[in-house]
N, C-alpha and C positions, 0 to 999 in steps of 0.2 A: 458290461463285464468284459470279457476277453473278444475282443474284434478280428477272431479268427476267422476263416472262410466256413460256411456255413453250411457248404456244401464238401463234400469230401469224398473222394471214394465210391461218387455215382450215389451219395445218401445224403437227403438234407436232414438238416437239423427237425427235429420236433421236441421243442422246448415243454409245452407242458408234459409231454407223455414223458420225456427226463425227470421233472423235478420230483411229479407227483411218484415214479418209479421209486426215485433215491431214497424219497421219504418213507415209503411201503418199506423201502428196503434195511433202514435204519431201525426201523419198527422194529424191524422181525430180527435183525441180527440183536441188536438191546435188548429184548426180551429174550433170545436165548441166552444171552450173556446172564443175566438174571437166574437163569434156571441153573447154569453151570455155577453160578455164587451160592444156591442152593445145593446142588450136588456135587460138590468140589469133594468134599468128603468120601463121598461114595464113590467116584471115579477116578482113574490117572488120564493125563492129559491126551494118551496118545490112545486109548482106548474111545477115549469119545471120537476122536480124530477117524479110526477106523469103523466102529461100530453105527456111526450115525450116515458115515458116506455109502457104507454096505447097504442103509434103510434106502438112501436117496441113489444111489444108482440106478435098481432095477426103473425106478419111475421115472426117471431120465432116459433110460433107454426105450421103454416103453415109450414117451411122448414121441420119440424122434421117428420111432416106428409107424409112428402112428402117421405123424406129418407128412412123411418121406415113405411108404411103404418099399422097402429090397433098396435103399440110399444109406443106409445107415455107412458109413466110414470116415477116415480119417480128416481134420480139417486140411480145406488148402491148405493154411499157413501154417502148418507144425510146429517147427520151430518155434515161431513166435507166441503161440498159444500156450505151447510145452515151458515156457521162459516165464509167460505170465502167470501160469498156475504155480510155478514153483516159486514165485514171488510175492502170492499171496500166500502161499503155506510158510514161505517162511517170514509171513508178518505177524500170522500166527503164532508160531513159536517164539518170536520173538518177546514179545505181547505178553504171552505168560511165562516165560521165564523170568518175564520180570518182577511179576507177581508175589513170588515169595520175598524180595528181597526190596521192595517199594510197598510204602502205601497206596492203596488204590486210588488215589485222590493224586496222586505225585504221578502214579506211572498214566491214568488219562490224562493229564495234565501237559505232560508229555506228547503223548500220543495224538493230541489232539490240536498240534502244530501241523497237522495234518494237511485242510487245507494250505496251508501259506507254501508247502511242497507244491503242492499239485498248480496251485499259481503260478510260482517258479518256475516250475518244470516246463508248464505250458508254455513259458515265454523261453526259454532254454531250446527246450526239441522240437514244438510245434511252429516258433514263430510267432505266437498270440502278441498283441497288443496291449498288452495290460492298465487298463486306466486306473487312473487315481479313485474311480467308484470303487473297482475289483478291491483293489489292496485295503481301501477304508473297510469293505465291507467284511474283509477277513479279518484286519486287524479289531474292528467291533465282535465278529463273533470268538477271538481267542480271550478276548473278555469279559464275554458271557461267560465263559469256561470256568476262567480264573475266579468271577464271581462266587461260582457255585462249588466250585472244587476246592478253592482257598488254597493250594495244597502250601507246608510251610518249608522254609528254606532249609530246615533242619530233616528234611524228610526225604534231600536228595541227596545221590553216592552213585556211583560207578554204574550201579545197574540202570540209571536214569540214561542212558544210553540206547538203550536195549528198546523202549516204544518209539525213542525218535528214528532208531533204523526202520522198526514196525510203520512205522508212516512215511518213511521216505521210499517203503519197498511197495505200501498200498499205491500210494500218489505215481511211481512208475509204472505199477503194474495197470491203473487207469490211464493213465497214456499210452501204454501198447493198446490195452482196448481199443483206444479212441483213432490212433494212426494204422495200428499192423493187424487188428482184429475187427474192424470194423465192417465186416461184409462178414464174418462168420458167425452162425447162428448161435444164441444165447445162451440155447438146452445146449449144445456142443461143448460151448465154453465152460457150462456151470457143472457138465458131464466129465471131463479132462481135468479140472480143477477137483472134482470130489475123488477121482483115482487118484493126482496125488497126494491127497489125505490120507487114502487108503496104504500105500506104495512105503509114503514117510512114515504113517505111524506103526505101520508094523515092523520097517527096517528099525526105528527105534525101541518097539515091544521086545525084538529077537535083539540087540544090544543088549537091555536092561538086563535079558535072563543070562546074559554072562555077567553081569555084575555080582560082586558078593553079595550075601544073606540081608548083612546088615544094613546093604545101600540101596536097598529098595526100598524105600518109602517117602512119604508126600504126593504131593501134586503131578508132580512129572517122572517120578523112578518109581513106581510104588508098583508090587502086582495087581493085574486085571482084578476087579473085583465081580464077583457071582451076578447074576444076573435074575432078577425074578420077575414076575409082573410091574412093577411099580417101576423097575430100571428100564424093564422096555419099554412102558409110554415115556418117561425122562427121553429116551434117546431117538423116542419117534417124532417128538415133538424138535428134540435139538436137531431132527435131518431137518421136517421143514424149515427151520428156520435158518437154515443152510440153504437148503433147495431156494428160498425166495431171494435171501440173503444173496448168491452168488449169481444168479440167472438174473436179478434186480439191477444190481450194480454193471453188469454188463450191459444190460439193455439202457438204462441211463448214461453211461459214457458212450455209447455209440451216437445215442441220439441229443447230445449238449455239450457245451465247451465243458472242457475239464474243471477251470478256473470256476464257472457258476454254478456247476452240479455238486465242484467239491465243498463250495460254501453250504450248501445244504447238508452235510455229514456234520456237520453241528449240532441238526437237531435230533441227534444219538444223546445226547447230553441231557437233553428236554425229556428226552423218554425214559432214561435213563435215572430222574428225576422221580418220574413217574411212578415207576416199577419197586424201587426205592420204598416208597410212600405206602402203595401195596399189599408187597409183599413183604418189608422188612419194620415195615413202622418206622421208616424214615420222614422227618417231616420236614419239606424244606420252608428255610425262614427267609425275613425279607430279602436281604440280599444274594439268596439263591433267585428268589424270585425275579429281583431285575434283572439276574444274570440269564435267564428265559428270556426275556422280553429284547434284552441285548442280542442273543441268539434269532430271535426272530426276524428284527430287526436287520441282521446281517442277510438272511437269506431273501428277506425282501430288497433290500439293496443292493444284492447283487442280479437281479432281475434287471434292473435299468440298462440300458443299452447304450 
């Protein structure tokens, strides 16, 4: 895959605690993703955005407490930290804003050029080496994609725009990981990044409420909705999958090149699959199922060196 240096930053690489990470990590964001397809209805976007980081902060702080007794503060690198969190929140919004105005199938579809960013990018800011394995192995898993996704040409417009910034803003925001944050601790990262969910979605809740009567509703403008037993385990469950989700992804790009860890965010799709099947009585057919096996295939292939 990418024949960057492998040491970095006084850190060497460890490839399988990377991959097996990513993978944990795709888990758990797919399956939140899943639960927000189930409670899209009951919530607006920027409520989950605050409510589930308010669940996942005190435990973040707590851990660090716990590691570092009287160390708790600010990271070295500020700035850069500050720069990455706000680049994954805004892959987020990006993400779902696309959602009302794409099929679900068109905007992952999209979204999920995702590696081919992050192998770019690698050879753009890091310098990597890119071999001809790396790029097969990406170009095979955006065909697993396409397999399973099918999405049709009639199903994309303007908003198909909107997951390719989403993944052009993940794929950077894993290369600061891997170059400007790669000596700062995980719980830090995945602690700084859940304030600004907290910070953005409430700047956006106090907008909406100057909005008129009439423009509050859907997905993203719509008022807070009530909260009672069944919404709090919803949004305990959507912190951890947050908590592993962002703490995951950091810990994997610190410890693997960008280019091979990003091939593995592939198997979002596989799980994604999955849950699908599950939870919606989605059943996939054959040629979903190659497009798994094409997924796979890509992440074992980027493994070769």
């Amino acid at each position: 895959m990418a024949q960057g240096n492998p040491e970095q930053g006084g850190q060497t690489d460890n490839i399988p605690l990377a991959v097996s990470t990513i993978i944990l990590t795709v888990l758990a964001l797919s399956l939140g993703d899943a639960l927000i397809k189930m409670t899209s209805g009951n919530f607006v976007i920027w409520q989950i955005f605050v409510l589930r980081s308010l669940i996942a902060i005190p435990v973040l702080v707590a851990v660090m407490v716990a590691k570092t007794p009287g160390r708790l503060r600010l990271p070295d690198a500020m700035p850069w930290v500050a720069l990455r969190s706000l680049m994954l929140v805004g892959m987020w919004v990006c993400y779902y804003l696309s959602l009302p105005n794409l099929t679900l199938s068109a905007a992952a579809a999209a979204y999920y050029t995702l590696p081919i960013f992050i192998t770019l990018f690698s050879a753009l800011f890091m310098g990597d080496r890119i071999s001809r394995t790396a790029w097969a192995a990406v170009v095979l898993g955006f065909l697993g994609v396409l397999l399973i996704l099918r999405p049709r040409a009639g199903d994309f417009n303007a908003y198909a725009i909107l997951p390719l910034i989403s993944a052009m803003l993940y794929a950077g925001a894993m290369i600061l990981t891997r170059t400007k944050c790669r000596q700062q601790d995980p719980i830090l990262l995945s602690l700084v990044l859940n304030i600004g969910f907290v910070i953005v979605g409430g700047v956006a809740a106090a907008i909406i409420l100057l909005l008129p009567e009439t423009s509050r509703q859907g997905f993203l403008l719509a008022a807070w909705a009530g909260m009672g037993p069944a919404e709090w385990v919803s949004m305990a469950l959507l912190a951890t999958a947050i908590l592993i989700g962002s703490i995951g992804a950091a810990i994997a790009y610190q410890n693997g090149p960008p280019a091979m860890i990003g091939a593995f965010d592939f198997a979002y799709v596989g799980f994604a699959v999955i849950w699908g099947f599950i939870f919606f009585a989605e059943v996939p057919d054959v040629t979903s199922l190659l497009g798994m096996l094409l997924i796979v295939g890509a992440g074992i292939l980027s493994l070769r060196q």
